[in-house]
N, C-alpha and C positions, 0 to 999 in steps of 0.2 A: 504494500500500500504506500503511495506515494505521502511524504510529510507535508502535512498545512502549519506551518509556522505563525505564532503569535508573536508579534512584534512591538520592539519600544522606539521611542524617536531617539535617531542617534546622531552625536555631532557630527557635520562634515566633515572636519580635521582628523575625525578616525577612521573616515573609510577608505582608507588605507593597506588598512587589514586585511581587507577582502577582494584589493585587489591589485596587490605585487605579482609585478609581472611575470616574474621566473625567478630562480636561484639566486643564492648571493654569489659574485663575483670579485675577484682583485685583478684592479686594474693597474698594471706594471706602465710606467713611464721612464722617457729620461729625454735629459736636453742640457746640451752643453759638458760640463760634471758634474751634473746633477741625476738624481733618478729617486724614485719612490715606487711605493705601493699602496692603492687603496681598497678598500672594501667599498662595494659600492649594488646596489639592489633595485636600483632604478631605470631599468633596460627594458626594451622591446625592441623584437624581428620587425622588420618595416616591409626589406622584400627581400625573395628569394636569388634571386637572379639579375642585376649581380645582387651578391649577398649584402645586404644593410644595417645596421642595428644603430637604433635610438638611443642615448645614453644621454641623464642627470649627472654632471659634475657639480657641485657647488664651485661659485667664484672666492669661498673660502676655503675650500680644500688646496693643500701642498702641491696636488697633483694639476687644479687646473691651469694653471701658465704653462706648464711644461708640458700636457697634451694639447693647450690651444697653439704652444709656440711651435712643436715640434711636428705638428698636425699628425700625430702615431701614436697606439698605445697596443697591449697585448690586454688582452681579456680573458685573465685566466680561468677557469671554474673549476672550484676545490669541493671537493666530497664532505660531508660531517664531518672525518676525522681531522679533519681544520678547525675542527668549530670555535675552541681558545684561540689557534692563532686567526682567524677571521674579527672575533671581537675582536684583540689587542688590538689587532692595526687599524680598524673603525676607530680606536680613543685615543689614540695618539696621533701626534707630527710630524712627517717626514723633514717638515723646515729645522727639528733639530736632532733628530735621530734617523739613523740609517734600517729602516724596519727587515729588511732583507737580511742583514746580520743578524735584528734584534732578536727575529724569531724564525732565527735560522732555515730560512727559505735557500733551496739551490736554484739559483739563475742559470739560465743556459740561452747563447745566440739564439736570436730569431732568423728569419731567414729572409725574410722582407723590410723588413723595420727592424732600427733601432734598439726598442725598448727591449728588454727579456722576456725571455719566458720562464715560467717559474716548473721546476720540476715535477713537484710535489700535488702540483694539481692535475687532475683527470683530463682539461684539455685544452686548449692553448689556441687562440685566436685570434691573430696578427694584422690589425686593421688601420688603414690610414682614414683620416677625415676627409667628408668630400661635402659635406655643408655644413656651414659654420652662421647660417641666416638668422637660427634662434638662438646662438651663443650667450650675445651680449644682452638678450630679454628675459630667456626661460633657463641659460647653462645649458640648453639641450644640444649634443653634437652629434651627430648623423654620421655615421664610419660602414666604411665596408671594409667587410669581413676578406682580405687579399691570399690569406694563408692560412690551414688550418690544421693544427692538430691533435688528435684522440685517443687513450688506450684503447686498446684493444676489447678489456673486460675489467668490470663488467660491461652488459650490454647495457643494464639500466642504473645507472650511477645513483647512490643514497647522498643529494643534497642539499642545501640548508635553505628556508625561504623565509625571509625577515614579517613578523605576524604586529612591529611596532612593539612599543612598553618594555623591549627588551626580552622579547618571547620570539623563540624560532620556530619551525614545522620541520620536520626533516620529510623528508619525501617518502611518499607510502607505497604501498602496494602496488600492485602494477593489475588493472584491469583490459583484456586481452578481447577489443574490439576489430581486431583485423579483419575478419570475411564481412563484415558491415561495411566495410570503407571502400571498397572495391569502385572503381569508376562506375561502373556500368548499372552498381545497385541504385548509390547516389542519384543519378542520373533519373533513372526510371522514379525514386520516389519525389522527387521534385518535379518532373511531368505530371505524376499521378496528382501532386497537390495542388497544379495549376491549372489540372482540368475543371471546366465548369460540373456543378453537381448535377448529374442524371435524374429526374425524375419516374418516377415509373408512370 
């Protein structure tokens, strides 16, 4: 039986919660002698082809001069088993600490960019900026995704998805709707639903 929920009025400022886009991420920079890492949870896919993604920097963060200056950053995505070093590096500075030592992260070349890539996380996404129009309004910077790379296993990686108040989700279950998706079923049920209704 499907749930009917009774509901209270909630503040705007917390629907938040309900709807983080995807995983937490650290985002590797550098520019000049410089470099950092940040944690950051405010991404969205834009488009497939070429590959794009959305990304919130704050204009207070360490990291944003040096992904706006250097137009490149890597977009690591770490498993749960980050989940301390994920906080740590959310509450601190890279303007006065070197977080990559601090919490012992292994940096390895990228192969398009600059920035690193960080070992330790499950995958590794090598993007340059290609619009910078909402920068200066929203901090929002548009990158496409140039390089990409993934372990191998698992297939379905366990994590972290920021829920606010300083509460995570780790990612669940995996439910297994594949023979639903198929082009062709798709297809027929959205004909079906745009047909006019038949009367007898």
């Amino acid at each position: 039986m499907k749930p009917l929920y009774e509901k209270v009025d909630l503040p705007v400022a917390s629907i938040r919660r309900y709807l983080e886009p995807g995983p937490i991420v650290l985002v590797s920079s550098t520019h000049g002698e410089r470099r950092n890492v940040m944690t950051m949870g405010w991404h969205t896919v834009i488009e497939f082809s070429p590959s794009l993604i959305g990304c919130v920097i704050s204009s207070n963060n360490h990291s944003f001069g040096m992904v706006r200056d250097s137009g490149e950053c890597v977009i690591n995505i770490p498993t749960s088993a980050l989940a301390e070093e994920i906080v740590g590096i959310g509450k601190c500075s890279g303007a006065w600490i070197d977080k990559f030592e601090t919490f012992k992260l292994t940096t390895e070349p990228a192969k398009l960019v600059k920035a690193p890539l960080i070992r330790e996380c499950f995958a590794n996404l090598e993007c340059r900026l290609v619009d910078d129009s909402l920068v200066g309004k929203y901090s929002f910077f548009v990158f496409e995704v140039v390089k990409a790379h993934a372990a191998t296993t698992p297939k379905y990686p366990e994590t972290l998805h920021y829920m606010g108040d300083g509460t995570f989700m780790v990612s669940g279950k995996i439910i297994e709707q594949h023979p639903k998706f198929s082009a062709g079923i798709l297809w027929r049920r959205i004909l079906n639903a745009l047909r006019p209704v038949q009367r007898a």
